[in-house]
N, C-alpha and C positions, 0 to 999 in steps of 0.2 A: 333370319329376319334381315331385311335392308337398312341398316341403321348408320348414321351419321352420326361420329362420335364427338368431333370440333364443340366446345361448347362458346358462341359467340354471342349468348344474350347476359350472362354476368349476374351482376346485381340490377341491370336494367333503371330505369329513371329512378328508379329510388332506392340509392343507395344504403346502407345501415349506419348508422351515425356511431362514429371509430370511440366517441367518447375516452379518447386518452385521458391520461392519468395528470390529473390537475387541471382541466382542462383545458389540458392545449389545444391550438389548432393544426397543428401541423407535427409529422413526427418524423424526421431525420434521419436515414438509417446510411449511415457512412459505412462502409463495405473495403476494406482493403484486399485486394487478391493477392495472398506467398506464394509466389508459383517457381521463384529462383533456384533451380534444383532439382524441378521436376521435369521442366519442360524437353522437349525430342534433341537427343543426344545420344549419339553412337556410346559412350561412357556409359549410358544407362540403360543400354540395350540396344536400342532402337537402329532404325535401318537406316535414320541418316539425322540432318542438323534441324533445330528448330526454323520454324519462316512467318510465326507468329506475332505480334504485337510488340512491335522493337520500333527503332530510328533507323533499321536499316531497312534505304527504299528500294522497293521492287524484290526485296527479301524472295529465296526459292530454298528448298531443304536442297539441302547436299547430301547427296545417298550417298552412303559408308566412311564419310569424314564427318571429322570436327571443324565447325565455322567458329573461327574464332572471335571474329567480330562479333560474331551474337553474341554467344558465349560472355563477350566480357561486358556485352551490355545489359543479360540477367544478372551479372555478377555486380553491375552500379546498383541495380533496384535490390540486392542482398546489401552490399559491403556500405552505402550510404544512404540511396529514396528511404529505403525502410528506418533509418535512425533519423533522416531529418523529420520524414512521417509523424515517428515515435515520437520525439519533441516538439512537433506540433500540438499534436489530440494532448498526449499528456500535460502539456503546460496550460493548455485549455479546459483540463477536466471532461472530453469528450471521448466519453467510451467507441469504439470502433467493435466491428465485428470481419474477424480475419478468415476469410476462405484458403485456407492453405491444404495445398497439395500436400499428402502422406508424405511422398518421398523429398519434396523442398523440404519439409518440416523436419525430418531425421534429420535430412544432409546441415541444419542450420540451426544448432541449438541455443546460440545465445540469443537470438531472434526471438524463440519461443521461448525462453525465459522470461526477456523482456515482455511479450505479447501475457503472461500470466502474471507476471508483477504489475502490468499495468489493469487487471482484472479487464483484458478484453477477451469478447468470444471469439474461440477455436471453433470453427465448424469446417464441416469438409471439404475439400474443392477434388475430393478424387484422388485415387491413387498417382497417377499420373498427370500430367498436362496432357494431355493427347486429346488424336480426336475417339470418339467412340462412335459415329454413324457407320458405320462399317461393321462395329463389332458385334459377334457372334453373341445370342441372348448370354447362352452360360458362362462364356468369358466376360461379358461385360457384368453379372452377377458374382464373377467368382473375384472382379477388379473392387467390387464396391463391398464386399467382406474382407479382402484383403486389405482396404484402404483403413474399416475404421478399426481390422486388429490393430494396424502400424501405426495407424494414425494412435490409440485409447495406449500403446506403449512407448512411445514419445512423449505425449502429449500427457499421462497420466488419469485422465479422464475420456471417454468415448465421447465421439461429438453428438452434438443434439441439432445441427441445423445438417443443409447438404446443400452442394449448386459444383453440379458437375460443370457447366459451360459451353463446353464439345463434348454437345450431348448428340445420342439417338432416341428414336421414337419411343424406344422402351425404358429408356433411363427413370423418368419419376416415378411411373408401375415400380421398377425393381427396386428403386429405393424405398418406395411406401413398403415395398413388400416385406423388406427388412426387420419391418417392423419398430425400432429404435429410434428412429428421427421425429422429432418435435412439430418440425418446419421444412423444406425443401422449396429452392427458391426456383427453378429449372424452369421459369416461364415469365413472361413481358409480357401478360394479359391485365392488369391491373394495378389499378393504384388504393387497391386495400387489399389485406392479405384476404383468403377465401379456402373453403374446405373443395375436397376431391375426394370419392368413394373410390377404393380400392377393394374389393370382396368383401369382407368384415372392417378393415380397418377405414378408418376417417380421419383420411390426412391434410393437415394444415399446409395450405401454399403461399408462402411469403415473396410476390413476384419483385423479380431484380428489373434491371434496367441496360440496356446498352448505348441508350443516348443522351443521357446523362450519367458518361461514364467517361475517365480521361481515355478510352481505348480511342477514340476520337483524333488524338493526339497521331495515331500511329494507323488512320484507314480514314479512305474516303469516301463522300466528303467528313473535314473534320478537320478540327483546330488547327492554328497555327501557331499562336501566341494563348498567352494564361490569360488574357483581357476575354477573349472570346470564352476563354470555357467560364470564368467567371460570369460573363453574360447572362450566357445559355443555364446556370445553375440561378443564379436573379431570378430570369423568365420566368423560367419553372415553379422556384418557392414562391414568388409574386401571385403568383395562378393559384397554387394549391392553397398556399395562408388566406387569400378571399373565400377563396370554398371555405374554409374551415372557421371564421369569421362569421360566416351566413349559414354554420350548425351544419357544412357535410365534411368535416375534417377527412383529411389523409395523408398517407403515406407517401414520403418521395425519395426515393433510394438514388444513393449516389454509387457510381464506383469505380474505385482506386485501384492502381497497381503500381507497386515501387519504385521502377524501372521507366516507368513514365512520368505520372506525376510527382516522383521525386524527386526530379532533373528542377536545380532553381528558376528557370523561366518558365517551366509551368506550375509549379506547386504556388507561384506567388499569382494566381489567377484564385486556388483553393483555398489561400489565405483570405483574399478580398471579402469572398461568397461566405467563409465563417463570421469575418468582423460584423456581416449585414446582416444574414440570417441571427446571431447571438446578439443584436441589438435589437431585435424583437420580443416583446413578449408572446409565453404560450407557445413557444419552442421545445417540444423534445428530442433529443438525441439519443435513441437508446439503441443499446444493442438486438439484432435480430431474436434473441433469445426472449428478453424482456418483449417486444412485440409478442409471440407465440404466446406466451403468458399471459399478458393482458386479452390477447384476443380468446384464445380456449376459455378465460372465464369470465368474457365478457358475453360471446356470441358464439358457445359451442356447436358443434354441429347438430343439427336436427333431420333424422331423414325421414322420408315419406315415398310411398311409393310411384317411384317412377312410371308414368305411360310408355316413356321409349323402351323400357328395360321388360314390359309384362307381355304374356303369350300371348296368342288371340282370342285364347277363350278368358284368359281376367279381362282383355282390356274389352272387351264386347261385353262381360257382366259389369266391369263402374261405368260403358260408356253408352251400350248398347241403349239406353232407352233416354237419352240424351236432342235425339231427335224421336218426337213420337213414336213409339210405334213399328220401328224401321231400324234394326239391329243391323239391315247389310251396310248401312252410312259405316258404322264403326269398324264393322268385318273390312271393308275396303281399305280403310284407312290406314289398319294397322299395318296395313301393305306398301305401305308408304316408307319415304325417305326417315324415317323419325331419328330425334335423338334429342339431348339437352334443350335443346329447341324449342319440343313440346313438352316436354315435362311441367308444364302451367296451364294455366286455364284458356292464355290466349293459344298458345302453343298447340294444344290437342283441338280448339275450338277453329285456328287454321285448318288444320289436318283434316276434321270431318267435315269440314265446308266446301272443302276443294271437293271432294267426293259426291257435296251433293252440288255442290254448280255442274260439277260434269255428268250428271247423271243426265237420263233421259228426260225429256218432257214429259212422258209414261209416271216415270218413278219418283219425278218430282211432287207430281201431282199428287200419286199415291200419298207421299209425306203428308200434305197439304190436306187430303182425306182422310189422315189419320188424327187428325188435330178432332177435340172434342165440341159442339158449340159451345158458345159463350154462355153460363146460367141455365146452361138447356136440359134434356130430361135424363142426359146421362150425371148431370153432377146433381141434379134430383133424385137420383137414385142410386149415388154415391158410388158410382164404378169408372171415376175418373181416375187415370194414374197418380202416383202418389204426387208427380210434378205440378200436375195437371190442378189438384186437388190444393195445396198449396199457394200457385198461383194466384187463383181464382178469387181463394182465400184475402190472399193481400190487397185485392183490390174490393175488398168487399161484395163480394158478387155470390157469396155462401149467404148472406144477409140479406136477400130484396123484400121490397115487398110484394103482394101479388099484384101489385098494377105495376111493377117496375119488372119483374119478372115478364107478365105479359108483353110488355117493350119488347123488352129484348127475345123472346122466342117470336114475335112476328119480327123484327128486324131478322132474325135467323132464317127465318123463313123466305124472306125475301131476298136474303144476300143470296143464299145457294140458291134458287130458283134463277137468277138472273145471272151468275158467276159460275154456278156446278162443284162449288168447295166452302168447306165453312170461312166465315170471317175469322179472320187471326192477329191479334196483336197481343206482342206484350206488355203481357196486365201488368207486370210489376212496375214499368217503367207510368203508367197513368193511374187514374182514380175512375169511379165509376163513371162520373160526370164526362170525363174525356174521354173513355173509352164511348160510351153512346153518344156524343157527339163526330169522334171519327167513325162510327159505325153509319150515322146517317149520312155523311160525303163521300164514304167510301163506296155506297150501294150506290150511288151515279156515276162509276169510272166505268171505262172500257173495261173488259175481261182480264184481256194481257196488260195491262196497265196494274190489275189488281192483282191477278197473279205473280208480275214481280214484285211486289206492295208487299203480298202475304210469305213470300219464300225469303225477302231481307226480315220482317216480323220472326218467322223462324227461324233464321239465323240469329238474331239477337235473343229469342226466349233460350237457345240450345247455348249462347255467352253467358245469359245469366245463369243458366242450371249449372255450368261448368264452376263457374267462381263459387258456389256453393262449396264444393268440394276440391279443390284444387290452390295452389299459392296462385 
């Protein structure tokens, strides 16, 4: 099947109301990245020096040495960022959630002492700092078993969240696959966490952020002074606390890293943005764990069967008789680009509409022939389709009388005598009254005039049979 897997429609205009806990409007999730330790080091194996998110400009890896410069500039975000950090959150009571790399976390254990005295979350950031687009499926599965054995024997506990960073395409598959992880943050698609089907399991994605994140500090464009990132974190909460005000709260992830916003001219940018943000009411600060939790039993997953996911012969039996009569609309369809896209009502209701605009004037018409009249002697003698049957229903048109009936079969009579196809609107969207009044204007249009009149009608009766069955 030709599928498109990108899912780019979300939660769409209507969000799910996050209903955090007390009800706030907003909920904070401060993020520190440990990565002092783990990052690319001939020491640690690797084939040459780190060239990642440092002060040092135009940074390049030095293959088969040691950069010392870097080097002692992950060892600032180890040996100080991370205790002035620590004495920040902690003297403020603001729990943090710390992605620390396996191998920083061995290499750094008074760190992780502190990080568990202070009951912040440990969740994973990867065995390594490295990158993984490169890496082989089985090696980058056998990095992210090895991460949370060394990780669950340092650390004492196995982690529940994950955010590899230098990820590849198959990183949050292999993590869901795991099976163990709570949460997995491996995407900037959203500003509320949201489920991902994996085979059988239903994994929770708590998405991060890269631009509202000090990494900004160290890549451009991006800060230069702590005034600026305090801004840009302002903007942000500003935006999100009205959403959440006007009942669509959400989530806005910050994220730290030691070595950066440790450095005191810029950490006093992250001070500012707490004094403001904590002079708000309806502020949460929780850790990504407590998010996972609140949301699994708030808004567990619910799944339904997908259109992008079903063969050609399910998706022709729920879709097949969607347009009268005419199961090839469907059959074509499924041959389409599909993916998360359609998986809704408008979604599959795109998909089989492209099918029938591009069909032939032949086949269109056929559709247009398949349609039953209005009140006429096939729903008198009850062998309209179940759609068909229903419709008809709602508009009261199962109920005439015989002189209203008689109306409407000479109207019928007339309209195909003059046009060569039944009248067609949808009933659901009118009442009797307005259906026989657009029946009498419509019998004096030109042909093709009516013809396209009666193919947008079917197109809207084939929207509403959709939403019947479909989110």
């Amino acid at each position: 099947m030709n599928r498109y897997p990108r899912n780019m429609t979300g939660y769409g205009a209507n969000p799910p109301d996050a209903q955090w806990p007390k009800g706030a409007k907003i909920a904070v999730s401060l993020v520190l990245n440990y990565e002092e330790g783990g990052e690319n080091n001939i020491l640690h194996g690797d084939a040459g020096s780190e060239a990642f998110l440092s002060d040092v400009a135009g940074a390049a890896p030095w293959p088969g040495k040691r950069h010392w410069n870097m080097e002692s500039i992950y060892d600032y975000g180890a040996r100080a960022g991370f205790w002035r950090l620590h004495r920040l959150f902690t003297s403020r009571d603001i729990p943090v959630t710390i992605y620390g790399v396996a191998t920083a976390l061995a290499r750094n254990p008074e760190q992780v002492a502190a990080m568990k005295a202070a009951d912040w979350e440990i969740a994973s950031h990867g065995l390594k700092w490295v990158e993984h687009k490169d890496m082989p499926e089985d090696e980058e599965r056998a990095a992210i078993t090895e991460a949370v054995r060394l990780h669950t024997e340092v650390v004492g506990t196995r982690p529940r969240g994950w955010y590899t960073g230098r990820c590849s395409v198959n990183t949050v598959r292999l993590v869901a696959e795991e099976g163990g992880f709570d949460w997995i943050a491996d995407t900037y698609d959203d500003d509320l966490p949201h489920w991902m089907e994996f085979g059988d399991r239903d994994q929770l994605i708590i998405p991060y952020t890269l631009e509202a994140n000090d990494m900004r500090f160290a890549t451009a464009p991006g800060y230069i002074e702590g005034q600026q990132f305090f801004q840009y974190l302002k903007d942000s909460f500003d935006v999100l606390y009205a959403e959440g005000e006007a009942g669509a709260a959400k989530m806005f992830s910050i994220g730290l890293h030691c070595r950066l916003i440790g450095r005191p001219g810029k950490i006093a940018g992250l001070m500012r943005f707490l004094d403001y943000a904590q002079g708000h009411e309806g502020v949460w600060f929780p850790r990504r764990m407590d998010i996972a939790d609140h949301w699994a039993a708030i808004h567990p997953h619910q799944r339904f069967e997908r259109p992008s996911e079903m063969d050609a012969q399910s998706f022709v039996a729920k879709f097949g008789t969607i347009f009268e009569h005419s199961p090839w609309i469907a059959e074509r369809a499924h041959g389409l680009e599909l993916g998360p896209a359609h998986d809704s009502a408008v979604g599959v209701h795109n998909a089989l509409c492209r099918m029938f605009r591009s069909a032939s004037y032949e086949e269109r018409l056929g559709v247009l022939m398949a349609h039953p009249d209005l009140a006429g002697k096939l729903a008198a003698a009850k062998c309209l389709t179940a759609e068909s049957t229903a419709e008809q229903a709602s508009a009261a048109l199962d109920s005439l009388t015989d002189a209203e009936r008689e109306t409407f079969q000479a109207l019928n009579t007339e309209y195909v005598a003059k046009h060569g196809f039944p009248f067609i609107i949808a009933v659901r969207d009118n009442t009797k009254d307005s259906i026989l009044a657009a029946f009498k204007t419509r019998i004096g249009h030109d042909t093709q005039t009516e013809f396209t009149t009666a193919c947008a009608q079917v197109e809207r009766i084939a929207e509403l049979r959709l939403k019947d069955i479909l989110p």
